[in-house]
VOGU-3710 file (C-alpha; in Angstrom, 3 decimals, decimal comma):
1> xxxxxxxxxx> 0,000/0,000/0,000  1,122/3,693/-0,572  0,538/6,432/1,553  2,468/9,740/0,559  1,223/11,608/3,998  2,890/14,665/4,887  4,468/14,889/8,700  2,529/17,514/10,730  2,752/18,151/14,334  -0,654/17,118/15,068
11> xxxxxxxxxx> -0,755/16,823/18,988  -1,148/13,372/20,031  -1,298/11,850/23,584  1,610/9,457/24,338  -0,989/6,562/24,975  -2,536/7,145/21,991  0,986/6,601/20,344  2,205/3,763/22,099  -1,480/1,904/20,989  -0,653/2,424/17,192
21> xxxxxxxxxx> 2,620/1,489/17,879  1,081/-1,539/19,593  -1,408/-2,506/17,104  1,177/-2,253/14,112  3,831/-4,015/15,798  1,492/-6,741/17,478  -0,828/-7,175/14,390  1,150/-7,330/11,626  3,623/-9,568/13,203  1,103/-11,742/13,696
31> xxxxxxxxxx> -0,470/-11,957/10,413  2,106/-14,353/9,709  1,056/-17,032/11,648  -2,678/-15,750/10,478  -1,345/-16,495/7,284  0,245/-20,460/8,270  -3,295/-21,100/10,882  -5,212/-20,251/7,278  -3,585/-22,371/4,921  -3,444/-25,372/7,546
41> xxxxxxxxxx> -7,679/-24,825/8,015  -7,703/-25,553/4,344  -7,506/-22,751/2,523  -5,917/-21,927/-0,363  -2,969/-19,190/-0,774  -4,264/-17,245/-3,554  -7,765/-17,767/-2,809  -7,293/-17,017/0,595  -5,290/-13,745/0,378  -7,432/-12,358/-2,663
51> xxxxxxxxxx> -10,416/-12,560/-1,102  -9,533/-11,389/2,297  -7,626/-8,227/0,447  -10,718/-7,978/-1,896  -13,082/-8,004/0,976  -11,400/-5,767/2,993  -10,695/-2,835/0,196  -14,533/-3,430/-1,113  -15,255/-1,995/2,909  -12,975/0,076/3,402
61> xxxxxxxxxx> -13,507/1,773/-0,482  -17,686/1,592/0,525  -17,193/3,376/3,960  -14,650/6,289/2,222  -17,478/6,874/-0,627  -20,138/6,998/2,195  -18,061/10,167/3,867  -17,753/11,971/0,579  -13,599/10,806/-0,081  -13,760/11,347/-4,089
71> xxxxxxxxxx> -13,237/7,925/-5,958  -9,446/7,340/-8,040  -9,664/8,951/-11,588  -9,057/6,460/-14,503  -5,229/7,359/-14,313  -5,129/6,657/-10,448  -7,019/3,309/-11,229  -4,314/2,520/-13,428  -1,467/3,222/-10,797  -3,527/1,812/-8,295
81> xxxxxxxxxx> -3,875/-1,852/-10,270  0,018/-1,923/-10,985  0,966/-1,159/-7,255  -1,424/-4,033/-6,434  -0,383/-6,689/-8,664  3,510/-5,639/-7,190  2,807/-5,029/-3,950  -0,522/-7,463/-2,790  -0,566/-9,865/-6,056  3,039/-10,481/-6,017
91> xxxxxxxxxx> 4,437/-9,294/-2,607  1,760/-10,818/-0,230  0,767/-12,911/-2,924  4,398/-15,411/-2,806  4,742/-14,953/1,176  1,235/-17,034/1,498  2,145/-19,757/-1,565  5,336/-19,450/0,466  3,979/-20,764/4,248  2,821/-23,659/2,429
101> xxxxxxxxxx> 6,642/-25,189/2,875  8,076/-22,571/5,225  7,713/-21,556/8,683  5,539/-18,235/9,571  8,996/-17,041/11,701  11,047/-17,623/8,981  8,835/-16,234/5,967  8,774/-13,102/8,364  12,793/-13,054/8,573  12,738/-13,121/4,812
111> xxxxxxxxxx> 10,547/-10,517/4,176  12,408/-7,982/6,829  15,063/-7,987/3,603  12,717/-5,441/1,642  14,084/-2,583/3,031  17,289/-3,623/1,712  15,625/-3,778/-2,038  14,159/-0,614/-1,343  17,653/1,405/-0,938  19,193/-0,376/-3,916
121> xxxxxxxxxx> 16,244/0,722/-6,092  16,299/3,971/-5,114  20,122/4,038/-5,916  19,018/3,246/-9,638  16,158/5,717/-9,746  19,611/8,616/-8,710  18,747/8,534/-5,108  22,773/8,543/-3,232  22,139/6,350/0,060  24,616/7,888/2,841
131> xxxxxxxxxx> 27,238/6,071/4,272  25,523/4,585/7,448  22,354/3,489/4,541  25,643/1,912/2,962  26,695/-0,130/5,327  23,081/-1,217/6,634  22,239/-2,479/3,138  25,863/-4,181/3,165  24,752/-5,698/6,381  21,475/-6,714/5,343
141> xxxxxxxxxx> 22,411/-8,658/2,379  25,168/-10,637/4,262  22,362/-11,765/6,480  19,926/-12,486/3,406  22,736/-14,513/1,767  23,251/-16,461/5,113  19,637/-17,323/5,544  19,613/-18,066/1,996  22,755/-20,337/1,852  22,722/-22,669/4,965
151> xxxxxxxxxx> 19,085/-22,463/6,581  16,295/-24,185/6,885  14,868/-22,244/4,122  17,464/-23,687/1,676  15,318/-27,209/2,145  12,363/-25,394/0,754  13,362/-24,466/-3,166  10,364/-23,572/-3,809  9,650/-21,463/-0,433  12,899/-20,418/-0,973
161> xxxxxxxxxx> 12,284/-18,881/-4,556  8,595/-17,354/-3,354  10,467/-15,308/-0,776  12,863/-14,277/-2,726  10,429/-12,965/-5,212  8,295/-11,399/-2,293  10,365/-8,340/-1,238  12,067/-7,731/-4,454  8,386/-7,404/-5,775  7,021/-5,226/-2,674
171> xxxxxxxxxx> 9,961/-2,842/-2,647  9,983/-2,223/-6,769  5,871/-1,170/-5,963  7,156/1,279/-3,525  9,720/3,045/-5,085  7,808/3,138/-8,518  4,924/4,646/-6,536  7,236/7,594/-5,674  5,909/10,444/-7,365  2,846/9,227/-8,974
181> xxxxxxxxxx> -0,654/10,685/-9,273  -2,549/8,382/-6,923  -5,744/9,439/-4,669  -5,691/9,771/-0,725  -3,820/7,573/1,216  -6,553/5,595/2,234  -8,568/5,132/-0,901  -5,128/4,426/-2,147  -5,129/1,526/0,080  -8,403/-0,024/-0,366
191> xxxxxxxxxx> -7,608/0,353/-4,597  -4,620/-1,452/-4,515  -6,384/-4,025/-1,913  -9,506/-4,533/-4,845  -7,081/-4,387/-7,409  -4,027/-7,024/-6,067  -7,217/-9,248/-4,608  -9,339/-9,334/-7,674  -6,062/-10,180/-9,466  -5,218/-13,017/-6,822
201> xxxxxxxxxx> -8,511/-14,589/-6,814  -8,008/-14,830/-11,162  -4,373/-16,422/-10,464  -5,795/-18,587/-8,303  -8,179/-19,730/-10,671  -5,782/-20,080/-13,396  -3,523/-22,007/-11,581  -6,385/-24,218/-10,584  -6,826/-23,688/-7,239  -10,094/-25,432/-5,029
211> xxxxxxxxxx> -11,000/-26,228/-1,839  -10,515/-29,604/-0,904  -13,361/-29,688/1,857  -15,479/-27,430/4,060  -12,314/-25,148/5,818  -12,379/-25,423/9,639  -13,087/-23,302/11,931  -9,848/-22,124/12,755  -8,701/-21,285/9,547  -12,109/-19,057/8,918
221> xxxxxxxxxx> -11,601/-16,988/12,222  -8,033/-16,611/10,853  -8,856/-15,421/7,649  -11,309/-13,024/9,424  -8,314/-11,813/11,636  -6,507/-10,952/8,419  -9,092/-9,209/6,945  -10,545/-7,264/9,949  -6,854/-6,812/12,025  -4,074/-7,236/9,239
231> xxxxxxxxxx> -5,420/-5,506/6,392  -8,368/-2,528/7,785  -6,833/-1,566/11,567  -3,649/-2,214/11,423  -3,391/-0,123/7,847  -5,360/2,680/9,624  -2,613/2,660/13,116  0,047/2,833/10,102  -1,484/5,881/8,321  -2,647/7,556/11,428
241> xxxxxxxxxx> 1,239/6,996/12,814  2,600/9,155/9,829  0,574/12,619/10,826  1,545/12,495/14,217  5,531/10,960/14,907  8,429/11,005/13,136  8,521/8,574/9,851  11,051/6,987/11,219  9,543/5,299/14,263  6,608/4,844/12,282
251> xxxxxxxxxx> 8,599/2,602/10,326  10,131/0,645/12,893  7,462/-1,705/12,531  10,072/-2,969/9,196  12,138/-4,384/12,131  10,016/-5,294/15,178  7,915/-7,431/12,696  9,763/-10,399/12,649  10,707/-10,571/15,847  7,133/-10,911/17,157
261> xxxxxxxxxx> 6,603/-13,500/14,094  9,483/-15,829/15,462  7,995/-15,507/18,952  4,465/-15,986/18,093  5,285/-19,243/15,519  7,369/-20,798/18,357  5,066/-19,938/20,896  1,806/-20,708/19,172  2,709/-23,035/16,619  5,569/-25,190/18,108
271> xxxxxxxxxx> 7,852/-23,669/15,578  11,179/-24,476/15,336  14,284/-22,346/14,630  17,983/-23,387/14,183  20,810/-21,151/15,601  21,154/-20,343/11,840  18,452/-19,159/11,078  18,563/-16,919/14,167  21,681/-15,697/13,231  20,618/-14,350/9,840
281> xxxxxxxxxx> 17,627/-12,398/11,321  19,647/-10,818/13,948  21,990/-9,890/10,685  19,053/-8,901/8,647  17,653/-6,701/11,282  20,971/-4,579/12,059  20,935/-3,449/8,845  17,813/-2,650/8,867  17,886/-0,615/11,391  21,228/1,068/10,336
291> xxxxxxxxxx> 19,411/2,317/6,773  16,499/3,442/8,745  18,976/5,657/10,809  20,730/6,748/7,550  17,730/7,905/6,819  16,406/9,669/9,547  20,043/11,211/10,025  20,176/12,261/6,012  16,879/14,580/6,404  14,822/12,485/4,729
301> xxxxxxxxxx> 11,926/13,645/2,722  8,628/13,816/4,526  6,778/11,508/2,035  7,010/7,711/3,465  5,870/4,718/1,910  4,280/1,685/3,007  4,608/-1,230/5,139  7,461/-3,624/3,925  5,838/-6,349/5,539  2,153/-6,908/5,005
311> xxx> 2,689/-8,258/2,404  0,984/-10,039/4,952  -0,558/-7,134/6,498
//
């Protein structure tokens, strides 16, 4: 999803903040497992995640028409379509075919890597990264290659390939979406949630996707947790996060994420993760965190993008 909000200095109580902060870190760290509890109730990746994203940007695009927001012009339609097949066709899309072989935890780890695609694209679109966004995409690829090369994830060619795929996709969406005429940041969000589901739901068809059986109960209230948590409130935290702190923590979600994914999957799904695989997160997540400080210390520009990681979200 893109948002281009400006930062203002909106007052905002410190409770207030640390509940956004809350629901994006909690939520969409969990939407991982939300993602693994789905698929395991029976159903299936593409079907699942278009029609939760389709559901939930039909709502969310009915409520903004209902309080006047003006609908996406046929320009911003087209925009909107392109940054959903990237971003929720492709990006989300690959992370759910993905769980069908790989851990939630580790899918999570994976993903935390987009970041790192995101500076390198911007490098090629004449954007100079500064030294410390140097050295955290340095970082960051040492720990992608290490997860990549010796993991548990190198057992899984085929979750290996979908998670590759995932963030390259996601973070090519963002930086293309720099710049572009697109509508609010909201109805931005629910047209690139109709546009990447609808497109989901045809792939899945395509690719000849069915349910096997009646899904069980767990995996419906899990798709309903996506929909309702992962893709409507914790979107609206997000959004409402960038008009009142700094971008930066805003986007610290990018490496809190899969931290809480790891926990939850071991916690809640008996998940299991090698001192390897460990190892490359921690990796992944310094330089993560050392581009986001590049950034914050290089003035960056008061238009952020979207969540890295929800994919899932």
């Amino acid at each position: 999803m893109n948002t281009s909000a400006s930062h203002t200095a909106a007052p905002a109580s410190g409770l207030a903040i640390a509940v956004a902060l809350a629901a994006v870190y909690l939520i969409w760290g969990s939407t991982y497992l939300g993602i693994r509890f789905a698929l395991e109730g029976g159903y299936p990746p593409l079907l699942m995640a278009g029609g939760r994203f389709l559901l939930a940007g039909g709502m969310m695009f009915a409520v903004l028409r209902m309080r006047g927001e003006a609908a996406p012009t046929r320009a911003q339609w087209k925009n909107l379509a392109l940054m959903g097949l990237l971003m929720m066709g492709i990006g989300n899309g690959m992370v759910s075919i993905a769980e069908q072989w790989v851990s939630s935890g580790l899918a999570a780890v994976a993903i935390a890597s987009t970041p790192l695609w995101m500076g390198l694209f911007s490098l090629a679109r004449g954007q100079r990264p500064s030294g410390l966004e140097w050295l955290g995409i340095g970082i960051g690829f040492v720990g992608v290659l290490w997860l990549n090369a010796g993991s548990t994830l190198s057992a899984t060619p085929w979750g290996l390939v979908a998670l590759l795929i995932a963030p390259i996709a996601w973070a090519f969406g963002s930086i293309w979406s720099k710049g572009r005429d697109l509508p609010s940041p909201f109805m931005s969000a629910a047209g690139q949630m109709l546009t990447g589901g609808a497109m989901m739901l045809l792939a899945g068809a395509i690719t000849g996707e069915s349910f096997a059986g009646m899904p069980t109960l767990k995996g419906t209230l899990s798709v309903l947790y996506l929909l309702t948590f992962g893709s409507i409130i914790g979107f609206t935290a997000y959004v409402w996060l960038l008009h009142h702190v700094r971008p930066t923590l805003a986007g610290s979600y990018a490496y809190v994420n899969p931290v809480i994914a790891v926990m939850l999957g071991a916690w809640l799904a008996n998940e299991h993760f090698t001192a390897h695989d460990l190892g490359a997160m921690v990796v992944i997540l310094f330089g993560v965190v050392a581009i986001t400080l590049g950034k914050a210390r290089a003035s960056a520009p008061v238009s952020v993008q979207s969540p890295a990681v929800e994919r899932n979200k």
